[in-house]
PDB file of N, CA, C, O and CB in Angstrom:
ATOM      1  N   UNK A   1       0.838  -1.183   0.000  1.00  0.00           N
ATOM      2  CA  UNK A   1       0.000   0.000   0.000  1.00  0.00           C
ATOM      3  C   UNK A   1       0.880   1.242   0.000  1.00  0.00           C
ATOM      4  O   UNK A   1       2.019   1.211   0.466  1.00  0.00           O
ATOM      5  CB  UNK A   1      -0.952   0.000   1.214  1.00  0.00           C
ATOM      6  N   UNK A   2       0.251   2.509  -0.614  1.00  0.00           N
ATOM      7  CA  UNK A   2       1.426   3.616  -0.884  1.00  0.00           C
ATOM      8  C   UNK A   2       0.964   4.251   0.157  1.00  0.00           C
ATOM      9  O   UNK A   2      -0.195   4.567   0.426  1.00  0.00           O
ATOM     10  CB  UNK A   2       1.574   4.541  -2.334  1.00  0.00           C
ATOM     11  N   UNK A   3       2.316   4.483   0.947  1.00  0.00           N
ATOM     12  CA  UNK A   3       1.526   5.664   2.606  1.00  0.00           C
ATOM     13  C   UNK A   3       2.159   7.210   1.816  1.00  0.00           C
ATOM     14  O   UNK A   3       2.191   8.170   2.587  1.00  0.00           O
ATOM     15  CB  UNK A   3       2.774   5.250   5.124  1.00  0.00           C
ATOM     16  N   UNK A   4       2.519   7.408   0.738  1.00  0.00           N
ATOM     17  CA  UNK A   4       2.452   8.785   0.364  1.00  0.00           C
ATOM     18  C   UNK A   4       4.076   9.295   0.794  1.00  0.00           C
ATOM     19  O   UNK A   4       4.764  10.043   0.098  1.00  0.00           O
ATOM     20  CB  UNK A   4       1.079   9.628   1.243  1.00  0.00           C
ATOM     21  N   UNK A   5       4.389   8.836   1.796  1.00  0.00           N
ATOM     22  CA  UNK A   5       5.869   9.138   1.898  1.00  0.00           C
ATOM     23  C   UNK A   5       6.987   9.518   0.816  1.00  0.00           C
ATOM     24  O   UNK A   5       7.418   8.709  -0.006  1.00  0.00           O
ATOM     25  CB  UNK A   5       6.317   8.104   2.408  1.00  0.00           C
ATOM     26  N   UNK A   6       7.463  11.043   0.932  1.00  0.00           N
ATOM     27  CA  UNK A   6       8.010  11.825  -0.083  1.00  0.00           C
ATOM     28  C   UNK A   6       9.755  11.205   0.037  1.00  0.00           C
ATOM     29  O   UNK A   6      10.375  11.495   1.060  1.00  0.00           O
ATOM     30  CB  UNK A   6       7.688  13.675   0.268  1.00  0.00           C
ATOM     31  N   UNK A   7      10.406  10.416  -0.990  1.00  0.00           N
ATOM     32  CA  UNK A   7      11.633  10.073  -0.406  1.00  0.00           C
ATOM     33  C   UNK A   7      12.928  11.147  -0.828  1.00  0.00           C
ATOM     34  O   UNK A   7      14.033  11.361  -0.329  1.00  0.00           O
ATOM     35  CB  UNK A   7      11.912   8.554  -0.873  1.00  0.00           C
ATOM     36  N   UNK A   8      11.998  11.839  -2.315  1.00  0.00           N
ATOM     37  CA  UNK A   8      12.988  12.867  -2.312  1.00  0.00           C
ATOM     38  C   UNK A   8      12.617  13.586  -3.602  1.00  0.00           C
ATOM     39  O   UNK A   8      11.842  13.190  -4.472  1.00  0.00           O
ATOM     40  CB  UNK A   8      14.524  12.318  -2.251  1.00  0.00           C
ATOM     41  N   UNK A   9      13.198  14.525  -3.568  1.00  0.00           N
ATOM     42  CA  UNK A   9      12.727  15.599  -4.794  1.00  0.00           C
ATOM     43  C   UNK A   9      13.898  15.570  -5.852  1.00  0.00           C
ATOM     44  O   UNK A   9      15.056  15.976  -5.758  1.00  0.00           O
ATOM     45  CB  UNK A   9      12.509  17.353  -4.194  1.00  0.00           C
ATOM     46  N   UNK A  10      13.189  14.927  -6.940  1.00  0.00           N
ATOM     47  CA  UNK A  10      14.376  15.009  -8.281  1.00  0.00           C
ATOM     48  C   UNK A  10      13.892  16.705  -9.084  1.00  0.00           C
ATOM     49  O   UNK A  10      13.202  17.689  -8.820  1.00  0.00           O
ATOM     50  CB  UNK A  10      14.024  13.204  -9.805  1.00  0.00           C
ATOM     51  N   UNK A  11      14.855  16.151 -10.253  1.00  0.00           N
ATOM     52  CA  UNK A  11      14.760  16.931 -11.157  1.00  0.00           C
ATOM     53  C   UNK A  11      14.702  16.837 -12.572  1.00  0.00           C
ATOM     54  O   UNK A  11      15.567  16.169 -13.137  1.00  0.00           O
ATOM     55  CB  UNK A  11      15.431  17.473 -10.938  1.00  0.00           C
ATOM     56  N   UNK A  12      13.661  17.502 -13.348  1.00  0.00           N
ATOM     57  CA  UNK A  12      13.355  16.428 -14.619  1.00  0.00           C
ATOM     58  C   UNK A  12      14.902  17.475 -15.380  1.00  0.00           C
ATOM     59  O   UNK A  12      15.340  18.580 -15.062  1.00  0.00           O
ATOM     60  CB  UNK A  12      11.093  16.533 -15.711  1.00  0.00           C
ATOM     61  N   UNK A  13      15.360  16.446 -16.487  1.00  0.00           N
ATOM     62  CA  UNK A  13      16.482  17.058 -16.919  1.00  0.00           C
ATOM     63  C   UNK A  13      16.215  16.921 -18.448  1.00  0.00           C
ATOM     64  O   UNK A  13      16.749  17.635 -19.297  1.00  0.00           O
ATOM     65  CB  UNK A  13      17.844  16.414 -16.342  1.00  0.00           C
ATOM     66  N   UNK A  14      15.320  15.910 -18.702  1.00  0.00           N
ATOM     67  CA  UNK A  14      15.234  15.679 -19.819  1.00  0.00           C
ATOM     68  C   UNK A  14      13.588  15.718 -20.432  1.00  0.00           C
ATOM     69  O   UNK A  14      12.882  14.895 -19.849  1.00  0.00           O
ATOM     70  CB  UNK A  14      15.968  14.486 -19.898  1.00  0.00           C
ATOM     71  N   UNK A  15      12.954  16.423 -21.361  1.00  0.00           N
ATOM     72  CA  UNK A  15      11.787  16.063 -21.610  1.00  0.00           C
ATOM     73  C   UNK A  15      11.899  16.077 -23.716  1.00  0.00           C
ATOM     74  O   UNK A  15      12.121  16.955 -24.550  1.00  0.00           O
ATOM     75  CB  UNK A  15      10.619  17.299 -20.627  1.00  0.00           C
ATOM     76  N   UNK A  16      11.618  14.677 -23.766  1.00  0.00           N
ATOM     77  CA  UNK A  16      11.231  14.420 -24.934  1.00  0.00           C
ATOM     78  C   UNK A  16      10.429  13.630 -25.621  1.00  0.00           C
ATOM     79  O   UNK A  16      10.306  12.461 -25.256  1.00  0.00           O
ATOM     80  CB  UNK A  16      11.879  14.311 -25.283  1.00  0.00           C
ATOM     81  N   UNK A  17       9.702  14.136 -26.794  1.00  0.00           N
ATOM     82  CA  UNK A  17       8.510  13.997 -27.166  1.00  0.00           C
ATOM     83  C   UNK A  17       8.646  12.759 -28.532  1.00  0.00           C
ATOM     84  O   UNK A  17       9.350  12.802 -29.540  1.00  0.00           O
ATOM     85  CB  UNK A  17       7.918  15.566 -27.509  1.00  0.00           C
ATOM     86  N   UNK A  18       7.993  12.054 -28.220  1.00  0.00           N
ATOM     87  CA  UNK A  18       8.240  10.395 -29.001  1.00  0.00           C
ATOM     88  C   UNK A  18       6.611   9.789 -29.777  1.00  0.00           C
ATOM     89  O   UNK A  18       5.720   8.946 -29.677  1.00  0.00           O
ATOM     90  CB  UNK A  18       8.786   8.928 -27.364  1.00  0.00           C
ATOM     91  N   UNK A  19       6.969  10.657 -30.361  1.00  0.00           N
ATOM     92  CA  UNK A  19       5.222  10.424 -31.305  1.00  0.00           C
ATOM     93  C   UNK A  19       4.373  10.643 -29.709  1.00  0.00           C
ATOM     94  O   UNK A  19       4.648  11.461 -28.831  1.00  0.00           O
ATOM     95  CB  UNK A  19       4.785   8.082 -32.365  1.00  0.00           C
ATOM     96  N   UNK A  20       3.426   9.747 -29.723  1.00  0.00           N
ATOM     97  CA  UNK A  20       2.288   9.559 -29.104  1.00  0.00           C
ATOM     98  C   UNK A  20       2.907   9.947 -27.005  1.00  0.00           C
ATOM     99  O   UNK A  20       2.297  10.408 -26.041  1.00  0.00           O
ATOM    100  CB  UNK A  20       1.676   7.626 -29.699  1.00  0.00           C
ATOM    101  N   UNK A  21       3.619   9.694 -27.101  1.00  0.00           N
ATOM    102  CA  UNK A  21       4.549   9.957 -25.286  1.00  0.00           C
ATOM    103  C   UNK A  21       5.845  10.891 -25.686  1.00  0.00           C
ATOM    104  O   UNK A  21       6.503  11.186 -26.683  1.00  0.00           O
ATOM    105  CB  UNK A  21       5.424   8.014 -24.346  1.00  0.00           C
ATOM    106  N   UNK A  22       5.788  11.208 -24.069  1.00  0.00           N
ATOM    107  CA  UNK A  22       6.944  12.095 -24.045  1.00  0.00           C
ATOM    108  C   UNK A  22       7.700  11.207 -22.885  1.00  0.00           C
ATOM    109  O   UNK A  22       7.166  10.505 -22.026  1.00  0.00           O
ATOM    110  CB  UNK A  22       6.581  13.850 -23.669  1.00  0.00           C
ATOM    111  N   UNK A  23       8.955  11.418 -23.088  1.00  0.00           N
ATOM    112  CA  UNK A  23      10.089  10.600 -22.202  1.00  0.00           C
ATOM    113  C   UNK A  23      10.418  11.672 -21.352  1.00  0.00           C
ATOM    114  O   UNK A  23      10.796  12.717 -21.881  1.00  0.00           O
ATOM    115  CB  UNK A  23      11.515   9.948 -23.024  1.00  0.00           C
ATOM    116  N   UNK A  24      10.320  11.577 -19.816  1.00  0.00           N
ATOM    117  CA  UNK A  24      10.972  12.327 -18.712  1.00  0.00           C
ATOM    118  C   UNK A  24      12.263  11.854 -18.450  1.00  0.00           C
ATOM    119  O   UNK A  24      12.278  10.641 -18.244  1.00  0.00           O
ATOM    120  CB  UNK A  24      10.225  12.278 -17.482  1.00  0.00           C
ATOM    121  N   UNK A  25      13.547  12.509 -18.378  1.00  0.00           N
ATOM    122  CA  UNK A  25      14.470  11.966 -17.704  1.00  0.00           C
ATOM    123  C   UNK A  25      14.441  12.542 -16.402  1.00  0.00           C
ATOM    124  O   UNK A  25      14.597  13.760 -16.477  1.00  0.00           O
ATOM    125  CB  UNK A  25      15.649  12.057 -18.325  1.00  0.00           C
ATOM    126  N   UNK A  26      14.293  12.106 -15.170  1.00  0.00           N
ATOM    127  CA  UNK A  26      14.378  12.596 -13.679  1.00  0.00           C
ATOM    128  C   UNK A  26      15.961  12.311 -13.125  1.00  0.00           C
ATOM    129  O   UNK A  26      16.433  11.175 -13.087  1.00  0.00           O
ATOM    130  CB  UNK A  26      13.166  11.679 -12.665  1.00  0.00           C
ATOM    131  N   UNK A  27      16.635  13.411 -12.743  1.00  0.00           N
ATOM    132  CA  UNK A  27      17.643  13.299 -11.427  1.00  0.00           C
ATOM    133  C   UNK A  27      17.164  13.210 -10.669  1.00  0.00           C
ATOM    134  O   UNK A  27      16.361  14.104 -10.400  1.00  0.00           O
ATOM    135  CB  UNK A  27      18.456  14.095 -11.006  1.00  0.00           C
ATOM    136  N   UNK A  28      17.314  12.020  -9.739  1.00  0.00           N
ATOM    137  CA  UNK A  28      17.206  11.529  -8.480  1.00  0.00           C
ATOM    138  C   UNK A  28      18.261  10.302  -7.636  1.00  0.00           C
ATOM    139  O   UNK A  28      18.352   9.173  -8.117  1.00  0.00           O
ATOM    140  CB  UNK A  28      15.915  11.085  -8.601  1.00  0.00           C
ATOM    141  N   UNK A  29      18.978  10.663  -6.415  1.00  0.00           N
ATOM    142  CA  UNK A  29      19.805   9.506  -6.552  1.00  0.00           C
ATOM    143  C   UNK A  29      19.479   8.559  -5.445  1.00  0.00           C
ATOM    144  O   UNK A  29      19.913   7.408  -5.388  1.00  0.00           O
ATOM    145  CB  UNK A  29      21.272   9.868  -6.553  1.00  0.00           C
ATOM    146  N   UNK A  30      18.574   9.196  -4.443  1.00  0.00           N
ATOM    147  CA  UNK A  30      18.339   8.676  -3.290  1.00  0.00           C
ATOM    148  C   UNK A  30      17.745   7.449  -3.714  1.00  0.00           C
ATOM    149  O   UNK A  30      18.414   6.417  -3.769  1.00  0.00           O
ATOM    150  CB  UNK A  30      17.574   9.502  -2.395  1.00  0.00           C
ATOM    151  N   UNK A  31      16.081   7.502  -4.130  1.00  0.00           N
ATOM    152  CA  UNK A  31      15.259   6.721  -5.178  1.00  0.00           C
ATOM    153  C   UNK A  31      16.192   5.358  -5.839  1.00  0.00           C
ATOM    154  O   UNK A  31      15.850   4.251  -5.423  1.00  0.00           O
ATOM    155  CB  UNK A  31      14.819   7.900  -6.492  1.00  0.00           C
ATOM    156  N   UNK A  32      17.091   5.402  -6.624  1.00  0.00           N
ATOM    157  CA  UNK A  32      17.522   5.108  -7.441  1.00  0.00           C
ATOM    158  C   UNK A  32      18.449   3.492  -6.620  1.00  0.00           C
ATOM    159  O   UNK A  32      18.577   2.326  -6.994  1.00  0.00           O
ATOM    160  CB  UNK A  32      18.177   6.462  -8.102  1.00  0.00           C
ATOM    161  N   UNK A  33      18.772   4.037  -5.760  1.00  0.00           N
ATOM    162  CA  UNK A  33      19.076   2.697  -4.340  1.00  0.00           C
ATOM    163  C   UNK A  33      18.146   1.447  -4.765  1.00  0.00           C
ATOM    164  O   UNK A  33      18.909   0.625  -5.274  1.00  0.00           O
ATOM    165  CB  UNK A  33      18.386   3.305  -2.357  1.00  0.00           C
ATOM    166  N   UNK A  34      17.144   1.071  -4.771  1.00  0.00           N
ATOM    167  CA  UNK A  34      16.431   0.169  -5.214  1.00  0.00           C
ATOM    168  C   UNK A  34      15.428   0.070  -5.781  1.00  0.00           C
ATOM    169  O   UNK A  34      14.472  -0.661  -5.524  1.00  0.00           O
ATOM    170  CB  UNK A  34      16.295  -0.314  -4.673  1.00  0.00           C
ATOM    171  N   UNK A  35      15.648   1.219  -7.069  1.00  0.00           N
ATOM    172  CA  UNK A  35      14.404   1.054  -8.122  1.00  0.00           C
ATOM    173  C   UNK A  35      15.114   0.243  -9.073  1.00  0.00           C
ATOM    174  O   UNK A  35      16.327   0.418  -8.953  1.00  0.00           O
ATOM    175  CB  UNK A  35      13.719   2.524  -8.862  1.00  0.00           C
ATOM    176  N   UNK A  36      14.762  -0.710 -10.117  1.00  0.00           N
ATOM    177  CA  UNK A  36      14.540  -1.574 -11.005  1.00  0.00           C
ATOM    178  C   UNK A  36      14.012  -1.164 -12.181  1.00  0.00           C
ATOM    179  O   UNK A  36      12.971  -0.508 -12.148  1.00  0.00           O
ATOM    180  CB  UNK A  36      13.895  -2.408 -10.555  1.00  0.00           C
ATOM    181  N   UNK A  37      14.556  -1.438 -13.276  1.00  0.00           N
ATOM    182  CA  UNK A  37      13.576  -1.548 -14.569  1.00  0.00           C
ATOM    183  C   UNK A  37      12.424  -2.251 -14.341  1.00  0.00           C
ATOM    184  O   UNK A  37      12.455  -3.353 -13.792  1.00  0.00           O
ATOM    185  CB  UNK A  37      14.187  -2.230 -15.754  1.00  0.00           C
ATOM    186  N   UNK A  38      10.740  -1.385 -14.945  1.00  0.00           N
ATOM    187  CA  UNK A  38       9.973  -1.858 -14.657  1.00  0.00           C
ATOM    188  C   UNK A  38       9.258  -1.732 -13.423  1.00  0.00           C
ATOM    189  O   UNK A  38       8.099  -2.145 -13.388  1.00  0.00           O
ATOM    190  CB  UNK A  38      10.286  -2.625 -14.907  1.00  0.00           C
ATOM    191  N   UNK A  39       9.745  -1.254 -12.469  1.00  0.00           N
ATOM    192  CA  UNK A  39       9.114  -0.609 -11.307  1.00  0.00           C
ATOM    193  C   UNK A  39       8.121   0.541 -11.345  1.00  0.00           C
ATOM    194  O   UNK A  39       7.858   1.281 -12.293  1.00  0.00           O
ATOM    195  CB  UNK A  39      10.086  -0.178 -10.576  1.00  0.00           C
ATOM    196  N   UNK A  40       7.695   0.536 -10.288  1.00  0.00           N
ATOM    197  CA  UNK A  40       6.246   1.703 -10.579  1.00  0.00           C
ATOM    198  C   UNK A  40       7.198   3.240  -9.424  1.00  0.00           C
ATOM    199  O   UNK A  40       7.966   3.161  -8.465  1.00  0.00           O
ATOM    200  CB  UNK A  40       3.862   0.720  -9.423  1.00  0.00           C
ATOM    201  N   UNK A  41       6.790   4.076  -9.951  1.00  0.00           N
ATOM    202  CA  UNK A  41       7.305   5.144  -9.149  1.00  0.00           C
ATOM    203  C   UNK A  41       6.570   6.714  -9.165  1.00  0.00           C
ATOM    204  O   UNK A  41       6.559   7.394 -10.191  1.00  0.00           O
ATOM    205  CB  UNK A  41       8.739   5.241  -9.613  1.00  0.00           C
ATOM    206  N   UNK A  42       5.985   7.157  -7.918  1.00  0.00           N
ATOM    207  CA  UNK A  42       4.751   8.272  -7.733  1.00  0.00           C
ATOM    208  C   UNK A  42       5.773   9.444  -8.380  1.00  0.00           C
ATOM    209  O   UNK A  42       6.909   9.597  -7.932  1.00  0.00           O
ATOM    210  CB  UNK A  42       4.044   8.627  -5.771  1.00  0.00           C
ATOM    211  N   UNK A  43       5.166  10.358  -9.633  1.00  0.00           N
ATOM    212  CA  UNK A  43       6.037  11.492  -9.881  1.00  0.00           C
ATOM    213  C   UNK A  43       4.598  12.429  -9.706  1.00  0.00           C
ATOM    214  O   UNK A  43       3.519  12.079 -10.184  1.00  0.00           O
ATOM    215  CB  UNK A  43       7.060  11.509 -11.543  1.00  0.00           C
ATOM    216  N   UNK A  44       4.764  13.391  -9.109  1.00  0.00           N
ATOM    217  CA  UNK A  44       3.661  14.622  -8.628  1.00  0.00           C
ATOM    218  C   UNK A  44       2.525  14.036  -8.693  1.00  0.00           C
ATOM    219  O   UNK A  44       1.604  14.603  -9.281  1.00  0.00           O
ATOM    220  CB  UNK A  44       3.530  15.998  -9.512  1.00  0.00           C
ATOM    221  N   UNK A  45       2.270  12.304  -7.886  1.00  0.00           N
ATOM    222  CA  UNK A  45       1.049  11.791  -7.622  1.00  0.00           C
ATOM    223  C   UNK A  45       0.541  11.001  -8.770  1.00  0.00           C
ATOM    224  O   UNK A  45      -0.565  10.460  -8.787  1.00  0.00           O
ATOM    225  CB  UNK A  45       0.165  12.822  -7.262  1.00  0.00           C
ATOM    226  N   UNK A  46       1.296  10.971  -9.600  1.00  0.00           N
ATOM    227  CA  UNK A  46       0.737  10.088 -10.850  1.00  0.00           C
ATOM    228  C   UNK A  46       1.957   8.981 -11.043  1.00  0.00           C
ATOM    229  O   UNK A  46       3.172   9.177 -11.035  1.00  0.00           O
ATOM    230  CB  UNK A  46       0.469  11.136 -12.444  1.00  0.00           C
ATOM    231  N   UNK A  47       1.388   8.039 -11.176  1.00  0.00           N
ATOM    232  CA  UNK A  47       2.023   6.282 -10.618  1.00  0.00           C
ATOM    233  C   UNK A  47       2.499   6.106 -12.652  1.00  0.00           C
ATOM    234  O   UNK A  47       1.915   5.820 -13.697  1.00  0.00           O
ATOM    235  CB  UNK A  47      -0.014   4.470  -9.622  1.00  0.00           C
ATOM    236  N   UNK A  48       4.055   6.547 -12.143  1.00  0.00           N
ATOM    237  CA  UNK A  48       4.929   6.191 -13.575  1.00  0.00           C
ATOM    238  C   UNK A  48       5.750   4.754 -13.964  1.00  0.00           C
ATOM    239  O   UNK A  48       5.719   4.030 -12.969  1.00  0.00           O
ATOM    240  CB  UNK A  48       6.101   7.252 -13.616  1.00  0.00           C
ATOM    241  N   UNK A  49       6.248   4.307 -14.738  1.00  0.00           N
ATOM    242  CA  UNK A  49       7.256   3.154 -14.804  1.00  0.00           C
ATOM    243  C   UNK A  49       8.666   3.570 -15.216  1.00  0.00           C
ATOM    244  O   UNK A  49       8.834   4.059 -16.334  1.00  0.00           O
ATOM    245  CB  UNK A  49       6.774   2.087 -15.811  1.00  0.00           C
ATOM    246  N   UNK A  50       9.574   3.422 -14.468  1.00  0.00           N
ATOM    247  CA  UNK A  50      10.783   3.182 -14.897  1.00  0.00           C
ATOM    248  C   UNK A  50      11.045   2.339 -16.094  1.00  0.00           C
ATOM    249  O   UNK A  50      10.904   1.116 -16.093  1.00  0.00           O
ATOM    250  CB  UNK A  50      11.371   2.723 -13.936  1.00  0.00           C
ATOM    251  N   UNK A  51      11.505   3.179 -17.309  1.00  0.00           N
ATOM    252  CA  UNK A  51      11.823   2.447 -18.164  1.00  0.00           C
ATOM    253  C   UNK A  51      13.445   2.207 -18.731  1.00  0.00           C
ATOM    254  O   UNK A  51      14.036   1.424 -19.474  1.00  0.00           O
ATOM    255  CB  UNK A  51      11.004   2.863 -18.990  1.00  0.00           C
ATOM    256  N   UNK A  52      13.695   3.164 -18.051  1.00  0.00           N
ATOM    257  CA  UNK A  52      15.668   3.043 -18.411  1.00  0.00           C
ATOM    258  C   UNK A  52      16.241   3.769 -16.501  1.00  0.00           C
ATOM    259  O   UNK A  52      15.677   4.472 -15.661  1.00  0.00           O
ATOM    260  CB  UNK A  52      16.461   4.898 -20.523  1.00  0.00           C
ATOM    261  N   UNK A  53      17.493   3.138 -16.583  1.00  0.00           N
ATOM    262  CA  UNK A  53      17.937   3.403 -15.242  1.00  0.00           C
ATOM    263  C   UNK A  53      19.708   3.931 -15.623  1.00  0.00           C
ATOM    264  O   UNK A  53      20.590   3.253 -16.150  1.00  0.00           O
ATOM    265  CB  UNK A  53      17.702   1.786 -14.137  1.00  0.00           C
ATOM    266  N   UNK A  54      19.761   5.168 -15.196  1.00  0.00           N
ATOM    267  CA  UNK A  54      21.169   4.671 -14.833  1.00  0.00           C
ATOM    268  C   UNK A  54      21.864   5.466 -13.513  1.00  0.00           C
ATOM    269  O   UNK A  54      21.152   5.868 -12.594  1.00  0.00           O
ATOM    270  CB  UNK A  54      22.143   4.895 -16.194  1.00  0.00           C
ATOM    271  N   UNK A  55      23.245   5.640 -13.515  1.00  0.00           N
ATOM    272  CA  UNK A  55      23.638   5.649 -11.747  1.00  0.00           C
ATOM    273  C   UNK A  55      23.635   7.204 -11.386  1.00  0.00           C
ATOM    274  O   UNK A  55      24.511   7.659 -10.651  1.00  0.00           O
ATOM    275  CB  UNK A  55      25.463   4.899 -11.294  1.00  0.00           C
ATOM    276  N   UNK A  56      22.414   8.180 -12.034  1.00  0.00           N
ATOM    277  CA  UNK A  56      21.989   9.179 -11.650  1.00  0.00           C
ATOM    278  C   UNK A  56      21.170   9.904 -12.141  1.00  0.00           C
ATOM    279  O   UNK A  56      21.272  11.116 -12.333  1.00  0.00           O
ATOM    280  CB  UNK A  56      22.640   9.659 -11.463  1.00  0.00           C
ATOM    281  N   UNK A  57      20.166   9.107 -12.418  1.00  0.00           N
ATOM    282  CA  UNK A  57      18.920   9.247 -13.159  1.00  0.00           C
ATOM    283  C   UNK A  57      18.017   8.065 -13.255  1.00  0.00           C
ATOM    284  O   UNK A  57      18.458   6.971 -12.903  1.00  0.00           O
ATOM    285  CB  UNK A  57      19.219   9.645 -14.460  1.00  0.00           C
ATOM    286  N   UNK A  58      16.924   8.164 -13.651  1.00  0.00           N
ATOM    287  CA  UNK A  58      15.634   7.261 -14.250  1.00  0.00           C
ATOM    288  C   UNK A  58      14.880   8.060 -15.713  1.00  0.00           C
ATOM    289  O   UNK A  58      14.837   9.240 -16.060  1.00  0.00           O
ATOM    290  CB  UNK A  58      14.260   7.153 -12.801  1.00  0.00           C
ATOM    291  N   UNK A  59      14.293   6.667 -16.386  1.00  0.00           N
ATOM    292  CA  UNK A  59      13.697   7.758 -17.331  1.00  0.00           C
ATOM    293  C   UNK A  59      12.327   7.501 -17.563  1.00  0.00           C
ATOM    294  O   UNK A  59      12.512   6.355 -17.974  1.00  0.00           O
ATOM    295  CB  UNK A  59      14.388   7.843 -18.703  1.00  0.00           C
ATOM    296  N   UNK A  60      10.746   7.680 -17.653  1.00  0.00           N
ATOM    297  CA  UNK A  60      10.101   7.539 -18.146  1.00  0.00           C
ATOM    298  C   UNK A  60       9.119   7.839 -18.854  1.00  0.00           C
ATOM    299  O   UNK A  60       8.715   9.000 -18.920  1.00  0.00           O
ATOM    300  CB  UNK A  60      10.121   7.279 -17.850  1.00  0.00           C
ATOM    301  N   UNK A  61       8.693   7.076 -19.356  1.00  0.00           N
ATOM    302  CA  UNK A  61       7.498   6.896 -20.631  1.00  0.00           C
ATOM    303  C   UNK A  61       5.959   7.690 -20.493  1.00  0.00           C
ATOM    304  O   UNK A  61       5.340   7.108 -19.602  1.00  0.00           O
ATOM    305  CB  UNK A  61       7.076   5.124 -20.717  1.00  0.00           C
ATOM    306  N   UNK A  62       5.502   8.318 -20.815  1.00  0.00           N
ATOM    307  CA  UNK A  62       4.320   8.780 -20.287  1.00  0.00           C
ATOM    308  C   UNK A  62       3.282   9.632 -21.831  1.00  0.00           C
ATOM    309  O   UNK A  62       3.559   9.764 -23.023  1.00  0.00           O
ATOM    310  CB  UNK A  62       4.888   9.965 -18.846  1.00  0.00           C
ATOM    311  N   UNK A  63       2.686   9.829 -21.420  1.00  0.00           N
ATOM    312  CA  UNK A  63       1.565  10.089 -22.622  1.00  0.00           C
ATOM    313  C   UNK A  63       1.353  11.783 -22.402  1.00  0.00           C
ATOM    314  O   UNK A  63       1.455  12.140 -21.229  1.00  0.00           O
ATOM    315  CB  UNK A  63      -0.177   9.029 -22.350  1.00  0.00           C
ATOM    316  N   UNK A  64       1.137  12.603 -23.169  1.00  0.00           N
ATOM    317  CA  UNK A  64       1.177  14.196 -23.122  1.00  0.00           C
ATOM    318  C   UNK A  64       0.041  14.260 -21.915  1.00  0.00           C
ATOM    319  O   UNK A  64       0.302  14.698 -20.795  1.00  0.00           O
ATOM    320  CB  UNK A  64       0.696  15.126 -24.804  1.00  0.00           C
ATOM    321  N   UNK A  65      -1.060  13.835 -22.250  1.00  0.00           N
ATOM    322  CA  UNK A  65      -2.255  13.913 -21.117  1.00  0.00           C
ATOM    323  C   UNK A  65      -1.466  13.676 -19.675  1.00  0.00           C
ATOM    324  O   UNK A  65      -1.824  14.613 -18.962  1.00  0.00           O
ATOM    325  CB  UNK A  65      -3.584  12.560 -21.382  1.00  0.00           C
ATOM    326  N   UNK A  66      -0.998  13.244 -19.300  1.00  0.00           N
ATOM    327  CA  UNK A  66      -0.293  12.895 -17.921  1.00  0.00           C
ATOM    328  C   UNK A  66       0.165  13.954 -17.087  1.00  0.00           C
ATOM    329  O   UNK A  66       0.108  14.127 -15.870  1.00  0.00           O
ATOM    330  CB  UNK A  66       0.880  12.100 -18.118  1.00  0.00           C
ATOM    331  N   UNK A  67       0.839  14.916 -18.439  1.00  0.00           N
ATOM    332  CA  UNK A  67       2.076  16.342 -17.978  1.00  0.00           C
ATOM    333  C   UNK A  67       1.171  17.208 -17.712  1.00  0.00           C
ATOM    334  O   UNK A  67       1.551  18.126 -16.986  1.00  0.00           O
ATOM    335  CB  UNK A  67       3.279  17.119 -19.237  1.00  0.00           C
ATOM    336  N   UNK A  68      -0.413  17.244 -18.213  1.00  0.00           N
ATOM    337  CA  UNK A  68      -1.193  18.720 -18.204  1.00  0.00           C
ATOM    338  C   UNK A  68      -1.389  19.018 -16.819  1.00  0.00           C
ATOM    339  O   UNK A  68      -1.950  20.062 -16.485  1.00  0.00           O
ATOM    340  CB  UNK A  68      -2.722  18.769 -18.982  1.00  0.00           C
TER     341      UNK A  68
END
C-alpha cells in the first residue's frame, strides 16, 4: 500500500517527445538505491514506470495527457 511518503525531490532534466509519449528523464539519486527496470514510481502523484535506469537518473514513458 502507498503511505504517500516523499523520499525525495528530483529533477526532470530531460523532456522528450516520441510520437504519441513524451520521455521524462528525472535526477534523483536517493530513489535510485532500489528502483529496477519496470518498477512503478509516484512522480507529482501520478504512478509512472521506470523504463531506463542509470547511476543518476531514471527515465520515463508517459503520454502528453499525464504532464497537463
Amino acid at each position: 500500500m502507498f503511505t504517500g511518503l516523499v523520499e525525495e525531490v528530483g529533477t526532470v532534466t530531460r523532456l522528450h517527445r516520441r510520437g504519441e509519449y513524451q520521455e521524462l528523464r528525472i535526477e534523483a539519486r536517493k530513489v535510485l538505491e532500489d528502483l529496477e527496470k519496470g518498477d512503478s514510481i509516484a512522480i507529482n502523484g501520478v504512478c509512472q514506470t521506470a523504463v531506463k535506469i542509470d547511476e543518476s537518473s531514471f527515465t520515463v514513458e508517459t503520454l502528453a495527457v499525464s504532464l497537463r
